[in-house]
N, CA, C and O of each residue as an XYZ file, in Angstrom:
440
protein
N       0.838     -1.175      0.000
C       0.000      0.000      0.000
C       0.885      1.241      0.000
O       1.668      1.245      0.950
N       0.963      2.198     -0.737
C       1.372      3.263     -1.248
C       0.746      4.310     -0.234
O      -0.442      4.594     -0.390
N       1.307      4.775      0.570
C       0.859      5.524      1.855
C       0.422      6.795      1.892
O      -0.486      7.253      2.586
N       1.515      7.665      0.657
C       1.293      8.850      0.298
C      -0.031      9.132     -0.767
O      -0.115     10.192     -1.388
N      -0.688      8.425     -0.847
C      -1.539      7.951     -1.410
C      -3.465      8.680     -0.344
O      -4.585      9.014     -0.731
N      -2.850      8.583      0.848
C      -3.625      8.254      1.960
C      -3.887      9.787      2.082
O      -3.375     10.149      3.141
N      -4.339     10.600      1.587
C      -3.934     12.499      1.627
C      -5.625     12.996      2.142
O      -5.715     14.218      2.260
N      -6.874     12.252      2.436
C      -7.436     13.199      2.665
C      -8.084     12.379      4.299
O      -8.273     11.167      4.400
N      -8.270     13.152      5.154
C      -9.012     12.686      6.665
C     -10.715     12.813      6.251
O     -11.284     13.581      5.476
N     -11.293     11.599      7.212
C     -12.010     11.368      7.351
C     -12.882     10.900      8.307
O     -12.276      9.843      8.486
N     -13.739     10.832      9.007
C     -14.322     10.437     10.385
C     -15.033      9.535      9.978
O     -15.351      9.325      8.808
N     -15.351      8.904     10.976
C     -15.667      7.491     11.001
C     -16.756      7.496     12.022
O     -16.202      7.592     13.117
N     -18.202      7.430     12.184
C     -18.898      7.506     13.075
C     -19.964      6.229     13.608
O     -20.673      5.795     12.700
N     -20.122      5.701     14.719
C     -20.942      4.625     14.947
C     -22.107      5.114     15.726
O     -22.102      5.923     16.653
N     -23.439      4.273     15.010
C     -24.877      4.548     15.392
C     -24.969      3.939     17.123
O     -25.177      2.725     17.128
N     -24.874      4.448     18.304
C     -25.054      4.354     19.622
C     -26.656      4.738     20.127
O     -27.293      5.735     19.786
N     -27.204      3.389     21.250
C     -28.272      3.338     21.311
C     -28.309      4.565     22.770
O     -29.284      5.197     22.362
N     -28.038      5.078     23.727
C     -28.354      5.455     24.550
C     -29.032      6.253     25.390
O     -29.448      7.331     24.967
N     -29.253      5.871     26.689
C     -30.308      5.724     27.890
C     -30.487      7.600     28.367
O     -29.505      8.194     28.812
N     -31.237      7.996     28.267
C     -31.667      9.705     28.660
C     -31.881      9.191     30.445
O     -32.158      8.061     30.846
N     -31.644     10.435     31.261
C     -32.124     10.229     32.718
C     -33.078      9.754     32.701
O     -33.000      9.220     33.808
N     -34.100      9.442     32.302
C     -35.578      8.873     32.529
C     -35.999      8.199     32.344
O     -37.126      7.775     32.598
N     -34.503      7.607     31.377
C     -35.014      5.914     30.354
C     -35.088      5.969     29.503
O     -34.832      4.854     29.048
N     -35.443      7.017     28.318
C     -36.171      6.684     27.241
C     -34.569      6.670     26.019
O     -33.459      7.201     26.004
N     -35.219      5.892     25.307
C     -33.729      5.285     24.663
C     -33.448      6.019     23.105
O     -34.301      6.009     22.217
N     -32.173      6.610     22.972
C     -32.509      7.454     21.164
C     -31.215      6.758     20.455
O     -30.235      6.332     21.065
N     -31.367      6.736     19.357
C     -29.812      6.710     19.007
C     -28.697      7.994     18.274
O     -29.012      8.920     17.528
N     -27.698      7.722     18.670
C     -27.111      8.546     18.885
C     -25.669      8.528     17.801
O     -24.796      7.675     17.956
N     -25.596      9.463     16.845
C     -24.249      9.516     16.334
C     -22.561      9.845     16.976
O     -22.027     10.949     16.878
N     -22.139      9.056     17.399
C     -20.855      8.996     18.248
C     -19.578      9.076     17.159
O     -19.771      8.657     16.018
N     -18.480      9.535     17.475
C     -17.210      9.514     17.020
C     -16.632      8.373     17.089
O     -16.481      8.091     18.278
N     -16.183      7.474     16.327
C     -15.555      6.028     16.747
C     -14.288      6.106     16.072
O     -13.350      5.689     16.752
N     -14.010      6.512     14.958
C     -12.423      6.549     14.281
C     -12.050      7.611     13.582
O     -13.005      8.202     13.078
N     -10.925      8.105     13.350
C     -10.192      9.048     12.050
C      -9.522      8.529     12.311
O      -9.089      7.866     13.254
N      -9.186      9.101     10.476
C      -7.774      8.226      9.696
C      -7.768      8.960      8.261
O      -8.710      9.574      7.761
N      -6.769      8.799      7.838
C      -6.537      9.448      6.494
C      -7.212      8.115      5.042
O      -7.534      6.949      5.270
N      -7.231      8.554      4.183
C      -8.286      7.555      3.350
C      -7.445      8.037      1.925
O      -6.780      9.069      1.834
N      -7.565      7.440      1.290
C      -7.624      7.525     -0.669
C      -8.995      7.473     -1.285
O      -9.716      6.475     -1.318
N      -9.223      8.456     -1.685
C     -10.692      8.978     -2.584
C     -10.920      7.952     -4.136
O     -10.363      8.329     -5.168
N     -11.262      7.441     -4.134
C     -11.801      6.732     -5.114
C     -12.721      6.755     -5.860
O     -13.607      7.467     -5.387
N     -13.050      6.234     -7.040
C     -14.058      5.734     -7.658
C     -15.482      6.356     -7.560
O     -16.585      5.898     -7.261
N     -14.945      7.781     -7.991
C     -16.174      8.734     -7.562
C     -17.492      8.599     -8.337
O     -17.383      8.045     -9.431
N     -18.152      8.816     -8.140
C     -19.642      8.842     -9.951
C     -20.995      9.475     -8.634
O     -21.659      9.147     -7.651
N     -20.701     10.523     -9.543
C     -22.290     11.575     -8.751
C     -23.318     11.288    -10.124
O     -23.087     11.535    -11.308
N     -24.335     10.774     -9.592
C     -25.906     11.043    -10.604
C     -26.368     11.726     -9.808
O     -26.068     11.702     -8.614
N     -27.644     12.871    -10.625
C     -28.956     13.173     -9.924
C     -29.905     12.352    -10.222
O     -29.767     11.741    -11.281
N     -31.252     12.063     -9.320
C     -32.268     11.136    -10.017
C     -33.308     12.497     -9.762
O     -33.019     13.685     -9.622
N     -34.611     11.814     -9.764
C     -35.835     12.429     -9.200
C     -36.489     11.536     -8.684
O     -36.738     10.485     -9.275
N     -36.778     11.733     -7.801
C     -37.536     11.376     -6.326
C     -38.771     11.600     -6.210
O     -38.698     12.320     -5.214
N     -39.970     11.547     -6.466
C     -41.105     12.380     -5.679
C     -41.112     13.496     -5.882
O     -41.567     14.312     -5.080
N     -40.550     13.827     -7.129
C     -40.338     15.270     -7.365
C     -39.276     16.396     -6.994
O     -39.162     17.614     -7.127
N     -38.765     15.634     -6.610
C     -37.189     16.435     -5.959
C     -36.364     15.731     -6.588
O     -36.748     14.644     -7.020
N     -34.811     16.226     -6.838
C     -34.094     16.262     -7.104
C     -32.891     15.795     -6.213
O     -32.214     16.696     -5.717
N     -32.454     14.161     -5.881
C     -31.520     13.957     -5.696
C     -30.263     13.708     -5.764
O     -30.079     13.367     -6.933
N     -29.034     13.664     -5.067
C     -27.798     13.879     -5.277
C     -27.535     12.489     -4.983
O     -27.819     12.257     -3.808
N     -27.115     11.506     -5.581
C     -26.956      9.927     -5.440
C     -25.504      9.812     -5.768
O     -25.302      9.402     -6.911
N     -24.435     10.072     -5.050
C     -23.128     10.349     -5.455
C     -22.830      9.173     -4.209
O     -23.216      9.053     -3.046
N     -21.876      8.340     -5.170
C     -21.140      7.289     -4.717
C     -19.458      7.109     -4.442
O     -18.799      7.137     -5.481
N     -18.931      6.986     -3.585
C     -17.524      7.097     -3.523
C     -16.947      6.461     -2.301
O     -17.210      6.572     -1.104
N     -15.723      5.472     -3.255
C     -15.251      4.407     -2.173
C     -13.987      5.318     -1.472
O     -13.338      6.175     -2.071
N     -13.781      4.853      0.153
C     -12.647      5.491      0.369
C     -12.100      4.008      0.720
O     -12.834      3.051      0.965
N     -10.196      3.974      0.697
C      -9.757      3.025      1.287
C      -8.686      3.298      2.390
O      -8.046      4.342      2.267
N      -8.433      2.547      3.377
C      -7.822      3.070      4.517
C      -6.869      1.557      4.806
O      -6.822      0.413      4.353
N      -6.112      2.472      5.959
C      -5.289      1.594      6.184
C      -6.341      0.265      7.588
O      -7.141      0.452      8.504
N      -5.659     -0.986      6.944
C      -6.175     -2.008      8.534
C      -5.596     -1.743      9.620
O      -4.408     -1.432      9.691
N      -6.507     -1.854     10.751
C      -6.384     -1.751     12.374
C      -7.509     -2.668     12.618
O      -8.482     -2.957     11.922
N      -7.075     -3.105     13.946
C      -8.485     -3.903     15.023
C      -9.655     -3.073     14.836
O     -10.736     -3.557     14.501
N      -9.427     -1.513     15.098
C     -10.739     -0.719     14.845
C     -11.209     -0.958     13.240
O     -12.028     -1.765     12.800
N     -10.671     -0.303     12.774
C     -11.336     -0.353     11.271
C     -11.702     -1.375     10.861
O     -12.763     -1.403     10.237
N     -11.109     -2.315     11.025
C     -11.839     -4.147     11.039
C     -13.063     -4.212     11.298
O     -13.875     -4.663     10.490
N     -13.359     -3.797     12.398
C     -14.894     -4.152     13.647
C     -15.663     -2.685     12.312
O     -15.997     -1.958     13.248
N     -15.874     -2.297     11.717
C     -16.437     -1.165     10.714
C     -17.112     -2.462      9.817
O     -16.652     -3.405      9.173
N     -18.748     -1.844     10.228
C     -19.853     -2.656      9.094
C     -20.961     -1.834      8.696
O     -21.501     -1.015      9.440
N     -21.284     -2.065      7.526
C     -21.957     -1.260      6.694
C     -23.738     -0.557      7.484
O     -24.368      0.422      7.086
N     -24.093     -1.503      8.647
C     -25.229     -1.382      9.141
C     -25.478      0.048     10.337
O     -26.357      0.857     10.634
N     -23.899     -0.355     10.778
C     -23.729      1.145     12.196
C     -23.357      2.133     12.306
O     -23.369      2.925     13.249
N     -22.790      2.196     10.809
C     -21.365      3.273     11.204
C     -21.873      4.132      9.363
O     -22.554      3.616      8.477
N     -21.205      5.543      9.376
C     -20.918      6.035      8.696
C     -19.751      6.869      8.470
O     -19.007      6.711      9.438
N     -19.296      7.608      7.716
C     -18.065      8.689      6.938
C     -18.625      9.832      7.019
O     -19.772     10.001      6.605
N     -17.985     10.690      7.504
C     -18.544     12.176      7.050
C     -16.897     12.645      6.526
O     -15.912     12.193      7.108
N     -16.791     13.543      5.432
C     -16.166     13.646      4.770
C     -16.336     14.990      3.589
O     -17.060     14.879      2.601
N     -15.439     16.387      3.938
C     -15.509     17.422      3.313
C     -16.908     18.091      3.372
O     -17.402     18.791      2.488
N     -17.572     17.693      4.799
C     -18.696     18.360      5.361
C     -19.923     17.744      4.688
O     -20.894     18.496      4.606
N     -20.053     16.500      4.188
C     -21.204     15.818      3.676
C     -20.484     14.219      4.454
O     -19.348     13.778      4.630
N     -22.223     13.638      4.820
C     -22.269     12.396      5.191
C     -22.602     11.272      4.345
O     -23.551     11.283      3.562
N     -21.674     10.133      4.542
C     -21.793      9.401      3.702
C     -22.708      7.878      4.543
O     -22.675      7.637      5.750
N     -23.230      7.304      3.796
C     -23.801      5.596      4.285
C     -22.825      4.806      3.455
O     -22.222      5.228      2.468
N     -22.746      3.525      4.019
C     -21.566      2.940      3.947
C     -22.719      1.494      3.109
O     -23.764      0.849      3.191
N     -22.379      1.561      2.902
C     -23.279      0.548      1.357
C     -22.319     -1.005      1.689
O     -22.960     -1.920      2.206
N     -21.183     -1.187      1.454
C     -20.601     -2.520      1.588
C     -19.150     -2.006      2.155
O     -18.662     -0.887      1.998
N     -18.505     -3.295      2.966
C     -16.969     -3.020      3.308
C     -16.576     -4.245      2.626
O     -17.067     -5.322      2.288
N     -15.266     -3.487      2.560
C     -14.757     -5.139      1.475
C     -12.921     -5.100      2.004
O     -12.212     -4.147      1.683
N     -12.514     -5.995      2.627
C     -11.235     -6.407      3.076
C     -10.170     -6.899      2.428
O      -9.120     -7.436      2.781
N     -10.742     -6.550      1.227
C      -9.302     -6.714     -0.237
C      -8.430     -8.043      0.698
O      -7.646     -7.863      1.629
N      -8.837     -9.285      0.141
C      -8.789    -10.368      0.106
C      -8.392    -10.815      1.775
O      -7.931    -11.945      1.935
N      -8.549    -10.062      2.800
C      -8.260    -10.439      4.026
C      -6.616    -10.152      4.391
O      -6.035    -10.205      5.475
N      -6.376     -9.995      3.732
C      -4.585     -9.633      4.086
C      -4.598     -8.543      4.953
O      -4.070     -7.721      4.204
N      -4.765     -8.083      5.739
C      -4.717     -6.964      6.263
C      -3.965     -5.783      6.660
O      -3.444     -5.249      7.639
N      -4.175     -5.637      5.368
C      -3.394     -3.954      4.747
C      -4.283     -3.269      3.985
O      -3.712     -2.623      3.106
N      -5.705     -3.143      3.987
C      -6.386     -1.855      3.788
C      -7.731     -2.408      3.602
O      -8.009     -3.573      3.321
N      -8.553     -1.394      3.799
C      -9.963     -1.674      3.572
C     -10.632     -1.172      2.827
O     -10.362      0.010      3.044
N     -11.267     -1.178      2.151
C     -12.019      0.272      1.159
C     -13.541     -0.236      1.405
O     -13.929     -1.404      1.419
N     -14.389      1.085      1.618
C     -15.382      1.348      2.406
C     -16.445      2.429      0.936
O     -16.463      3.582      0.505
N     -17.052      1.311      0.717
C     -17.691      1.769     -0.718
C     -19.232      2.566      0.168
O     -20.041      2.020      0.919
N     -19.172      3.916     -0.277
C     -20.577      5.161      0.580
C     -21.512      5.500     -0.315
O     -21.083      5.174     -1.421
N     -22.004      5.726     -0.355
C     -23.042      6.557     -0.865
C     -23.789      7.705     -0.141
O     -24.459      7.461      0.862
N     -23.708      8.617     -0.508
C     -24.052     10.181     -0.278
C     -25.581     10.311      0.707
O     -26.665     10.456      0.141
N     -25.482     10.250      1.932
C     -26.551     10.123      2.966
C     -27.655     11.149      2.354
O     -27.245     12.226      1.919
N     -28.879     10.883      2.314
C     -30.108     11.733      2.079
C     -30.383     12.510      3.447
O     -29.938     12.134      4.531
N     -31.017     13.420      3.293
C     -31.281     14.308      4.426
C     -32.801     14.679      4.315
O     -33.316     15.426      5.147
């Protein structure tokens, strides 16, 4: 893996269920990792929606392996990245060797 390669930061965030004083339970966007990433395989479409106009922009980042970034699955966690949030669509462990991950997003709706 080509390191200098690795040039833009990115956050890494996991969906947390937790308890308010009173009990009642929300979930909660928490900070779980940064790390520097390689921008990939960009492709923005617009569609239409219901009459609106969406931004359906797809883009893999890949990072270096750690124990943390390992435990990263497509169901909990998201990227926020150059002030837009991303959903994490599939992780893929480039054949298990563990030297990088690339984390294929798609452009969170709001």
């Amino acid at each position: 893996m080509n390191i200098e390669l690795l040039n833009v930061r990115i956050f890494i965030s996991k969906n947390d269920v937790v308890t308010d004083a009173i009990g009642n339970h929300k979930n909660l966007w928490t900070e779980y990792y940064t790390c520097y990433a390689t921008v990939s395989a960009e492709a923005g479409k617009e569609e239409t929606d219901a009459g609106l106009v969406v931004d359906d922009s797809k883009v893999d980042f890949t990072i270096r392996w750690c124990k943390k970034a390992a435990a990263i699955t497509s169901t909990g966690f998201r990227v926020q990245f150059g002030g837009e949030l991303y959903d994490i669509i599939a992780v893929d462990h480039m054949n298990y060797k563990r030297k990088s991950i690339k984390l294929c997003c798609q452009k969170a709706r709001r």
